[in-house]
C-alpha positions as a printed Julia matrix, in Angstrom:
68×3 Matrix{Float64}:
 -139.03  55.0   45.08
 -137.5   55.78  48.83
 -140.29  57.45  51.04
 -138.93  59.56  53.83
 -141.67  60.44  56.35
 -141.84  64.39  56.92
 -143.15  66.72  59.63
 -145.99  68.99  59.19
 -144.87  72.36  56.64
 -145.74  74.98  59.54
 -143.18  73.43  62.13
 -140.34  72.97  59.12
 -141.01  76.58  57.97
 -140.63  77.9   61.62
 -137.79  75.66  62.25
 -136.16  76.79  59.49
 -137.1   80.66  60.22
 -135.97  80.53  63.9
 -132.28  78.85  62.8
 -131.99  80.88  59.32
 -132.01  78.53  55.68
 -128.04  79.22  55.84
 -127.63  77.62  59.25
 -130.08  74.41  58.33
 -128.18  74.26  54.72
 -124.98  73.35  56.88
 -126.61  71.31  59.48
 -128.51  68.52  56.68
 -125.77  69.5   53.91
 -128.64  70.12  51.18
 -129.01  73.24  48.92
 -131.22  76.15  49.41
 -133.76  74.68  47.46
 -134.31  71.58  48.99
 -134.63  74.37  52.31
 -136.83  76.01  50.89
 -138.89  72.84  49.38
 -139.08  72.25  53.13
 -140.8   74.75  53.89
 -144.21  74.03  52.01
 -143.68  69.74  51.95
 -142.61  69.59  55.58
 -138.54  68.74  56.45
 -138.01  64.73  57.37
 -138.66  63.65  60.62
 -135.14  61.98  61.19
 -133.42  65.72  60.29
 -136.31  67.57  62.99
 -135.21  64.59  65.73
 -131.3   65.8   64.97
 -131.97  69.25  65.25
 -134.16  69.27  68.6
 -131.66  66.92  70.09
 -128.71  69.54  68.88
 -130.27  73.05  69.2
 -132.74  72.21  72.68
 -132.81  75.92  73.45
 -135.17  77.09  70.15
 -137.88  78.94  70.97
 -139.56  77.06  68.11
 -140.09  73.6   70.1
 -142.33  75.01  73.2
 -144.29  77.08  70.12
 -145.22  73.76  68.66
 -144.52  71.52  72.03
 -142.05  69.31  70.25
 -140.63  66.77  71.99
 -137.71  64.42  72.16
């Protein structure tokens, strides 16, 4: 069994609130209910690193001082 290491459930569920499910659906190329399964067992860490690295100017990475 492949373990991916995830990010806490709050900062995935804001994440994914701030960019909108759609927008994260075409970003990692997953359905909307692995998005949603995000939201309560935390997104993986390698997808959060991506998306702070590609969107710098959410609102969501001061909120939870996030960095790269």
């Amino acid at each position: 069994m492949s373990y991916t290491k995830k990010i806490e459930p709050k900062l995935s569920a804001a994440i994914i609130q701030e960019m909108t499910p759609k927008k994260i659906m075409e970003e990692a190329k997953v359905t909307k209910s692995t998005v949603s399964w995000w939201k309560t067992a935390g997104m993986p860490v390698y997808l959060q690193k991506y998306l702070r690295a590609r969107y710098p100017e959410l609102k969501v990475w001061s909120k939870f001082n996030v960095e790269l």
